[in-house]
SEVEX-856797 format. One line per 3 residues: number of its first residue (from 1); for each residue x, y, z of C-alpha. Coordinates in pm, 1 decimal. Layout:
// SEVEX-856797
NUM	X:Y:Z | ...
//
This chain:
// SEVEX-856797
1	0.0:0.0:0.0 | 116.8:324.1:-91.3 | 255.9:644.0:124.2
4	-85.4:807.5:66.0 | -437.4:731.1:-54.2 | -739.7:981.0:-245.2
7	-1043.6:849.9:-147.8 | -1282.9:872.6:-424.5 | -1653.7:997.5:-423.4
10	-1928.2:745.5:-472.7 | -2328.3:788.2:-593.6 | -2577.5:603.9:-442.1
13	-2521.0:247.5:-313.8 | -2682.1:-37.0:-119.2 | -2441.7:-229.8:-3.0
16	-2458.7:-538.5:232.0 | -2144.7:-701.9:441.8 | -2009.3:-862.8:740.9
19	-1690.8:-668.8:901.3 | -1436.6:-922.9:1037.4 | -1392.8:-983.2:1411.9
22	-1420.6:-776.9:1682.3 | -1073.3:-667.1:1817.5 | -1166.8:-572.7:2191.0
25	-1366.4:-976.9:2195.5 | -1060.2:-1129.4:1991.9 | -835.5:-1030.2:2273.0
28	-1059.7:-1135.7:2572.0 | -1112.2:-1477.4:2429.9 | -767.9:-1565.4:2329.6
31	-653.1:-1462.2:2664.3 | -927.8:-1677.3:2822.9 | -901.5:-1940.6:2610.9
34	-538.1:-1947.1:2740.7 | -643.3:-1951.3:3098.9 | -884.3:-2193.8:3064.4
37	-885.1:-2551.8:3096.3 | -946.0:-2772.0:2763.4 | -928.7:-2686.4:2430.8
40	-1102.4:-2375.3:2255.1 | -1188.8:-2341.9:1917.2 | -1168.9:-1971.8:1840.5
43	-1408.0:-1885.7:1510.9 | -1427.5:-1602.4:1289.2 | -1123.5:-1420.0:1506.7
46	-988.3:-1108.2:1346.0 | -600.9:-1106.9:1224.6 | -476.0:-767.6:1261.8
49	-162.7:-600.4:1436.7 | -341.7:-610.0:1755.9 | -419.6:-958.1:1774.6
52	-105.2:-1111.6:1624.3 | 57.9:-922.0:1951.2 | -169.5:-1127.0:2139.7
55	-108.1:-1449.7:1957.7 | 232.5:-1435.4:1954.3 | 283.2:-1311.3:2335.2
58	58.3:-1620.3:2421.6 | 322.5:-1825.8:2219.2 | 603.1:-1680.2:2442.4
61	419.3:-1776.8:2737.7 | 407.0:-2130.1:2639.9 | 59.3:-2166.2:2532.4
64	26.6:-2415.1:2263.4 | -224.2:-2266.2:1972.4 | -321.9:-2401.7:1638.6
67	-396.3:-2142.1:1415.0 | -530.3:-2097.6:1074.0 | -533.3:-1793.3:954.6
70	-712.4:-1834.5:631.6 | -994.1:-1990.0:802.8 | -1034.9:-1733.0:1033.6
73	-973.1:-1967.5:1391.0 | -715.1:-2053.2:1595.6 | -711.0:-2397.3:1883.6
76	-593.6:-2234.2:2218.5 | -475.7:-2562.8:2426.9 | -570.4:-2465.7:2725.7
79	-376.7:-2594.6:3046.9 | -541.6:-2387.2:3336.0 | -343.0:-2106.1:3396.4
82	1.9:-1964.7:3235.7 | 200.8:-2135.6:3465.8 | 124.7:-2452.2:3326.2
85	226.8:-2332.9:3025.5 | 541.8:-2175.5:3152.7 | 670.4:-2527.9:3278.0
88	738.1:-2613.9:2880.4 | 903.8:-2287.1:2832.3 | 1276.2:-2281.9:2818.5
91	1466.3:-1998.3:2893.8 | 1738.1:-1904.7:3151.5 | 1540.6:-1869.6:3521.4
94	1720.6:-1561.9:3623.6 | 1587.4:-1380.7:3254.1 | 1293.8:-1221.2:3235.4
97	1102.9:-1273.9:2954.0 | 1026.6:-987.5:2721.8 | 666.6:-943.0:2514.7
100	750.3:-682.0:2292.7 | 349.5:-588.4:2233.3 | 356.6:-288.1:1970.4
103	110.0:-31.5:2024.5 | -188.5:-297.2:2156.7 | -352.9:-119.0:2421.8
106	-586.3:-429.2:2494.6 | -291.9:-629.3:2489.3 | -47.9:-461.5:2707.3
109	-296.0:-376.5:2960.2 | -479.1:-773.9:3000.2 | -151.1:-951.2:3018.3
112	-1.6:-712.9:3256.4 | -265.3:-832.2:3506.7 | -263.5:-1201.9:3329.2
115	143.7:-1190.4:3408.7 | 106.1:-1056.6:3743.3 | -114.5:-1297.0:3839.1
118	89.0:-1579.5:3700.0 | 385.9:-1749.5:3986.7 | 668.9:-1781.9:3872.7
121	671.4:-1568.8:3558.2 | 936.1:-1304.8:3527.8 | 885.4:-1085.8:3220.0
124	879.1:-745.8:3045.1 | 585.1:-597.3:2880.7 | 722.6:-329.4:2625.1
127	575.0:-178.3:2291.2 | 673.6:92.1:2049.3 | 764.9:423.7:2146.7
130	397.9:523.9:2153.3 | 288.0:265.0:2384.3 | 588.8:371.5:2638.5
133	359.1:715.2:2623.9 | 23.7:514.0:2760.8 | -30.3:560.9:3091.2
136	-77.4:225.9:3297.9 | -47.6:327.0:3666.7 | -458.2:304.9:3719.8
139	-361.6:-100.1:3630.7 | -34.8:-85.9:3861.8 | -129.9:27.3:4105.1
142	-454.4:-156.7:4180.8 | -290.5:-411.2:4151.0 | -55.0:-385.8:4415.5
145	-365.6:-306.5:4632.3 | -428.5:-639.0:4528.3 | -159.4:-804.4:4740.5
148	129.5:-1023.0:4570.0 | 204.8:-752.0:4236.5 | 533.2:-736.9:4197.0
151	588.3:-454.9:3925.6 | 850.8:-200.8:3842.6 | 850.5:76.7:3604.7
154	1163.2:41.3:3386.4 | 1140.8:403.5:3235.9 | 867.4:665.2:3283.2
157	705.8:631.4:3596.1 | 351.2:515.1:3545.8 | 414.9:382.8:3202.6
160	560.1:61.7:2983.8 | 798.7:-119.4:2961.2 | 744.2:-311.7:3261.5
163	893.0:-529.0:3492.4 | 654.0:-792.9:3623.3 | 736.6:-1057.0:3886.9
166	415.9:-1308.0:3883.5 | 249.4:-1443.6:4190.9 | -75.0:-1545.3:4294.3
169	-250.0:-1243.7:4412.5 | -440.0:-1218.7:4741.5 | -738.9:-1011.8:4553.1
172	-1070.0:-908.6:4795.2 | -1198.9:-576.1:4798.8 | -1137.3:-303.1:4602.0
175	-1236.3:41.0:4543.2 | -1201.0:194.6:4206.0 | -1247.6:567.3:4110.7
178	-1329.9:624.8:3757.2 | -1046.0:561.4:3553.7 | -906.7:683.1:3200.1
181	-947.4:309.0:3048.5 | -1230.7:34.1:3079.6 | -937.0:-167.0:2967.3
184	-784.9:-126.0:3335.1 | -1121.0:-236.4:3460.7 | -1133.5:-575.2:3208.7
187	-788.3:-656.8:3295.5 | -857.5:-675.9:3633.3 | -1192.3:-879.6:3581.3
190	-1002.1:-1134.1:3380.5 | -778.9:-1224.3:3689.2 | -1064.9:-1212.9:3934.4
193	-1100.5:-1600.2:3984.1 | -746.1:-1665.9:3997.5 | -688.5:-1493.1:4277.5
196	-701.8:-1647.3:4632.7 | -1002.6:-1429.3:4766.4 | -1148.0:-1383.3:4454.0
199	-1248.3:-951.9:4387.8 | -1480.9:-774.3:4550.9 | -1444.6:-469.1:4288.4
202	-1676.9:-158.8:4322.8 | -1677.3:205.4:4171.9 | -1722.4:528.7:4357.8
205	-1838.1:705.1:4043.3 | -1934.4:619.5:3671.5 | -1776.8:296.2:3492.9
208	-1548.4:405.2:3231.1 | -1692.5:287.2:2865.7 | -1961.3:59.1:3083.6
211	-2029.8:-153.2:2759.6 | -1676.8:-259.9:2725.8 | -1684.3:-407.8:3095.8
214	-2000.5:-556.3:3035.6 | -1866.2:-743.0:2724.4 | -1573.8:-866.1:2948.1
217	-1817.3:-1002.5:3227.4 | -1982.3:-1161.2:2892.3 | -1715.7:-1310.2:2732.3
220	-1570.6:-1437.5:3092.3 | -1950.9:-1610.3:3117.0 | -1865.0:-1750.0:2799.9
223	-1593.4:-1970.5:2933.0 | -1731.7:-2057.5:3251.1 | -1671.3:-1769.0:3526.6
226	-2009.7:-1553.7:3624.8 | -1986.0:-1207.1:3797.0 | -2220.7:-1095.7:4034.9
229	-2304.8:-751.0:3944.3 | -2558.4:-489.4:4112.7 | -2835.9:-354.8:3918.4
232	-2651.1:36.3:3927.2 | -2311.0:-173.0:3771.4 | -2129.2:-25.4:4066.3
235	-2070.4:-379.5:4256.6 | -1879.7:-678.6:4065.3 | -1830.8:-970.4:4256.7
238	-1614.7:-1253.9:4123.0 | -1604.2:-1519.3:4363.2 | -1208.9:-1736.5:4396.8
241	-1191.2:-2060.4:4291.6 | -966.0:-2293.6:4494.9 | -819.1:-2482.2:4176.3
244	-658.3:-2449.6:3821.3 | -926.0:-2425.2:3566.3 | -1174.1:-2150.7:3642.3
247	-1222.9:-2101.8:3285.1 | -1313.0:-2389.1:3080.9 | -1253.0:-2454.3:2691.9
250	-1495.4:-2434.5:2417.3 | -1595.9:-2330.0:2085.0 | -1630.6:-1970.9:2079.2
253	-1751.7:-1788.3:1754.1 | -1654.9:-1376.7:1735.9 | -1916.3:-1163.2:1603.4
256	-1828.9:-835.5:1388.2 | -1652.0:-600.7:1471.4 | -1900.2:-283.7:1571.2
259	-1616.9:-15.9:1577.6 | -1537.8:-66.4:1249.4 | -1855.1:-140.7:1113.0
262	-1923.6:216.1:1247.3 | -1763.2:375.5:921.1 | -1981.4:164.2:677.8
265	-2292.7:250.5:864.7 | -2186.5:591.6:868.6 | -2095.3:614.7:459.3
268	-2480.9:495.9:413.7 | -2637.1:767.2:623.7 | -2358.0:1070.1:472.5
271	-2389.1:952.8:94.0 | -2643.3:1074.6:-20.9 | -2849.5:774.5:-197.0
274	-2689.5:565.9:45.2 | -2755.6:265.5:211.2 | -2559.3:-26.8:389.9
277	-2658.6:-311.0:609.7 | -2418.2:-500.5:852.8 | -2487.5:-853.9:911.5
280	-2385.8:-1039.7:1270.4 | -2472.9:-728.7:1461.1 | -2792.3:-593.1:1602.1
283	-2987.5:-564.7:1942.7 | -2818.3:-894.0:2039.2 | -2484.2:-762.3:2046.8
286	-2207.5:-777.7:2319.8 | -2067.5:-436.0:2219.7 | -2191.7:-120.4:2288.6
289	-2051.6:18.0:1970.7 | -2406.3:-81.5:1802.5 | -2528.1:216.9:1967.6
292	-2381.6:424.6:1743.2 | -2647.2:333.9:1438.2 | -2890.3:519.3:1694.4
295	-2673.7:799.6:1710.8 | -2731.4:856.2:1339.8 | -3074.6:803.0:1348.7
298	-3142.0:1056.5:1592.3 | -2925.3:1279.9:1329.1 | -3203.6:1195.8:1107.3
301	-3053.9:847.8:863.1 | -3301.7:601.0:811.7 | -3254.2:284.5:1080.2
304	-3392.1:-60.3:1113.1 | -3259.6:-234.3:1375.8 | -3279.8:-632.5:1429.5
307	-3121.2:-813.4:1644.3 | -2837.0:-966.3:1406.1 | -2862.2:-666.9:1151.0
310	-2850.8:-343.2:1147.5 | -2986.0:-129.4:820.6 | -2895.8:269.6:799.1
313	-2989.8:462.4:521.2 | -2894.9:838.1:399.8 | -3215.6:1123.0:473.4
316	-3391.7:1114.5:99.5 | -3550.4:1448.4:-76.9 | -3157.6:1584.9:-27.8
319	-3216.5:1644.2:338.8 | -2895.4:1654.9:538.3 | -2789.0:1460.3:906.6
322	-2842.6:1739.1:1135.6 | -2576.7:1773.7:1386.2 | -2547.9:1674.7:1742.3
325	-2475.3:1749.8:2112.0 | -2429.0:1417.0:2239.3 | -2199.7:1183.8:2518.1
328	-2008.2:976.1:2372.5 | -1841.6:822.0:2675.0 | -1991.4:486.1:2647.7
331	-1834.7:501.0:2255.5 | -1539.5:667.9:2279.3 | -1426.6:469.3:1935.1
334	-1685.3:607.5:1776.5 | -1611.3:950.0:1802.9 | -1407.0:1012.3:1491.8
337	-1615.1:848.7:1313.7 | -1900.9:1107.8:1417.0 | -1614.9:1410.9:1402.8
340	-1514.4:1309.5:1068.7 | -1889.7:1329.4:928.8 | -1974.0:1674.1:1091.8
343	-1825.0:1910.2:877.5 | -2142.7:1761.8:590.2 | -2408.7:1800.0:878.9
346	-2622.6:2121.4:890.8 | -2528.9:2266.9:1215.4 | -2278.4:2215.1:1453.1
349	-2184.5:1920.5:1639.8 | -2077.2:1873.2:2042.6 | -1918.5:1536.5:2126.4
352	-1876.2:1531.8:2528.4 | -1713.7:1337.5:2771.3 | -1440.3:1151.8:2524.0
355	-1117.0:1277.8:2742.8 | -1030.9:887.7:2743.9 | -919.6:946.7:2399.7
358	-603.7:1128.0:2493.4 | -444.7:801.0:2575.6 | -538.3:591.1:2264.0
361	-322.7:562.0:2017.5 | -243.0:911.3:1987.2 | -376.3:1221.2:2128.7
364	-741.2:1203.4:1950.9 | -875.0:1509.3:2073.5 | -552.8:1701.1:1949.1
367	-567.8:1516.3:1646.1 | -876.6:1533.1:1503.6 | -891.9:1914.1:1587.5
370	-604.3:1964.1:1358.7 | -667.4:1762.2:1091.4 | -1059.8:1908.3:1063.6
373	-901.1:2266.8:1075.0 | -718.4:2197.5:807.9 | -1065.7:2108.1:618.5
376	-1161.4:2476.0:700.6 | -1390.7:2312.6:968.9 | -1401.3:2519.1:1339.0
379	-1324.7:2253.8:1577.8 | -1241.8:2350.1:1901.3 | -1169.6:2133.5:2268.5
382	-1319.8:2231.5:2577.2 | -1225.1:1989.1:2884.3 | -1301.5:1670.1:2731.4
385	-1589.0:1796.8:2523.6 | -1538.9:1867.2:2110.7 | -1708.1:2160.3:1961.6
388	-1731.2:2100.5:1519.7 | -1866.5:2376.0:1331.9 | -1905.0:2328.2:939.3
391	-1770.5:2551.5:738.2 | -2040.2:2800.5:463.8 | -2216.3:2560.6:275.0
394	-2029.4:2229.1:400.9 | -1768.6:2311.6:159.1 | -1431.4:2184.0:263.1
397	-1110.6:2298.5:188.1 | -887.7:2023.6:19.6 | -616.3:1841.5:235.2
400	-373.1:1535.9:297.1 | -510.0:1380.5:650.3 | -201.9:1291.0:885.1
403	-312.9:976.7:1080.9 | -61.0:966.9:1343.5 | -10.2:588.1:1316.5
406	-370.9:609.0:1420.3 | -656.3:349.4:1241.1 | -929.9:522.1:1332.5
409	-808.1:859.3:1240.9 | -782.3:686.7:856.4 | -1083.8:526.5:844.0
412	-1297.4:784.4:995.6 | -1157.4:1038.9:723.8 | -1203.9:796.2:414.4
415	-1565.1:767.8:541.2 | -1527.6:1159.3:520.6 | -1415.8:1106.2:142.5
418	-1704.7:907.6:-26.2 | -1948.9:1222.6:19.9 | -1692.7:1491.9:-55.2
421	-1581.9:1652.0:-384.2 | -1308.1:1434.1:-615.5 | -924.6:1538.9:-448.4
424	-1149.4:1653.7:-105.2 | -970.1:1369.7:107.9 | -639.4:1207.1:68.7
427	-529.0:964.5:344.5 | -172.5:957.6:440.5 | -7.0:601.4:548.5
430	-318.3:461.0:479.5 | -109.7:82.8:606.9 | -201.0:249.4:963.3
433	-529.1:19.4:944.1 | -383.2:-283.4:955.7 | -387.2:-222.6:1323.3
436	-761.0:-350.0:1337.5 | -916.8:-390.1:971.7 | -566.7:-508.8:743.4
439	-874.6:-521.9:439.3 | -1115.1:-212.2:534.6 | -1015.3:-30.8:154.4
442	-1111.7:-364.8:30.2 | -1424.4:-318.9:190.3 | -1450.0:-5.5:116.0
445	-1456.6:-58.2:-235.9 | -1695.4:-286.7:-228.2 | -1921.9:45.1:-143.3
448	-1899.8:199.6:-468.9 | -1955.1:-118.1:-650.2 | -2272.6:-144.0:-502.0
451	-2176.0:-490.8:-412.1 | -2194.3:-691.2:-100.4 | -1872.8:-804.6:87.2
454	-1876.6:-1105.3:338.2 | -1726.6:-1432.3:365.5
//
């Protein structure tokens, strides 16, 4: 793939596909599948940068996985726990062992609890330079708290690489303030049964992206471990479990990906003529991300909403999306999606409550306020809120979009693209999406051929 990418215009479509697997479940299933005892079968799993981190620190660790990467599945051979796996490991006792884990948020952040929680294992976490600017001390620190953590900071204070001596922790209560990451939150979840008193967890204020912790206590269901949880979601209870094996194998099939199937709904409600429906997702879903097909009905596209579809159409008569003053804290990967479709909406749009997105994969605040100024769109930050005006008539000013090693910054722009002018958007290192979605210009394609793209 080339240094740079123009996205092209398209007329009217109606377009019908399945986005590969969901990153944030991919993760949380290998990683239980891992922990568990038995064999999984892991189906329709997404390949990307991301998960091949996972896979291959998983391999490191010891854990035996078949994996077929043309069919979409990989065979986790579960033993338990990772010290099982550890005992066919050889390397030199007084080495740690280092994961070098890119810039995979989920990654880093489960198997730094998953490693502390693990006796006997004596590794480094580590990433790019990127990662060694995410900030992991809400993780760390809890847990220490926990009783048994043995972790050191081998830079940066608060931040990768780290130093991780594993025991088994002590867990029992715990008192969380709201932190930047539900990833903190799911990391500590996963370990929750391995742990000698189990974890008593609760929250004295708001969950952080609640939908993302509820798909953790969903997938962890999945292989055998059930939370108690309060009605408010401010209690979890996971109760210990005095042998190896809390989780148990089994077949596991992945449903889409509803992050990235976020820009295709959103190129059927901005194009005008538009229309695209997502199979695998609906009502049913374990991700919150769904929500955001709501989000552009109430901006006025055309929505039918099933429980394993989801069908959003473009306003008709040459109506426009309005915009929107909405919270987006629930979504926060959704956000550039909706920032990179304001500037076409008539009126301006407020996204609120998205200061998590400072510590993604780059600044996403900063970054999408430059690269939509450079559209000749007003976008301005306030706290963690986003103010977009459009410019005069929604006409944009021609520009190359800097991703920042970002995804989401590319694909929210080439969305951006197919409703613009010819030479309105051109994407610069479009390879960035191989992070989560290696084929989404495949799929993107597949939009102006008025074709369908699936398995």
């Amino acid at each position: 793939m080339s240094d740079s990418r123009v996205i092209e215009p398209i007329g009217p479509f109606e377009a019908t596909l399945r986005p590969p697997g969901s990153k944030s479940i991919t993760n949380r299933a290998l990683l239980l599948a891992a922990l568990a005892r038995g064999k999984s079968r892991l189906t329709s799993l997404l390949f990307s940068d991301d998960s091949r981190a996972m896979l291959e620190a998983l391999q490191q660790l010891g854990v035996r996985l078949e994996i077929d990467e043309a069919g979409e599945s990989v065979v986790v051979h579960g033993t338990g726990s990772l010290t099982h796996a550890l005992v066919s490991h050889t390397r030199a006792a007084h080495e740690p062992l280092t994961l070098p884990l890119g810039n995979a948020g989920t990654a880093m952040r489960f198997l730094t609890a998953a490693c502390a929680a693990t006796p006997g294992l004596h590794c480094v976490l580590d990433g790019i330079a990127r990662m060694r600017q995410r900030p992991i001390a809400q993780l760390v620190e809890p847990l220490r708290q926990l009783g048994g953590a043995e972790i050191t900071y081998q830079g940066q204070d608060g931040y990768p690489p780290l130093l991780i001596k594993g025991n088994r922790l002590q867990g029992g209560r715990l008192s969380m303030q709201p932190t930047l990451s539900s990833q903190y939150i799911s990391a500590l979840l996963h370990i929750g049964p391995l742990m000698k008193h189990g974890l008593d967890l609760r929250f004295q204020g708001p969950v952080t992206s609640k939908p993302y912790v509820a798909m953790t206590l969903a997938v962890m269901a999945a292989f055998g471990v059930v939370a108690e949880v309060d009605e408010a979601f401010t209690h979890i209870v996971i109760p210990p479990v005095t042998q190896a094996g809390a989780y148990r194998g089994r077949d596991y099939a992945i449903e889409p990906d509803a992050s990235n199937a976020s820009y295709f709904l959103a190129a059927g409600a901005v194009v005008p003529g538009g229309g695209c429906t997502i199979e695998g997702l609906g009502r049913g879903s374990l991700q919150g991300d769904v929500g955001f097909a709501d989000v552009l009905h109430q901006m006025g596209a055309g929505l039918t909403f099933g429980r394993d579809f989801i069908t959003v159409m473009a306003p008709r008569g040459g109506e426009k999306l309005r915009g929107i003053d909405i919270d987006l804290n629930a979504m926060p990967d959704t956000a550039q999606t909706l920032a990179a479709i304001a500037p076409l909406c008539d009126g301006p749009t407020i996204i609120r409550n998205v200061g998590n997105l400072r510590v993604k994969e780059t600044n996403r605040l900063t970054a999408l306020q430059c690269e939509l100024t450079k559209l000749g769109v007003e976008a301005r930050i306030k706290g963690d809120d986003l103010f977009i005006t459009p410019p005069p008539q929604n006409r944009l000013t021609p520009a190359a979009i800097d991703t920042y090693d970002d995804h989401r910054m590319a694909m929210s722009f080439a969305v951006l693209g197919l409703a613009t002018p010819p030479g309105t958007i051109t994407i610069n290192d479009p390879a960035c999406v191989n992070k989560t979605f290696p084929r989404f210009f495949e799929y993107l394609e597949g939009l102006a051929s008025n074709r369908s793209k699936g398995r």
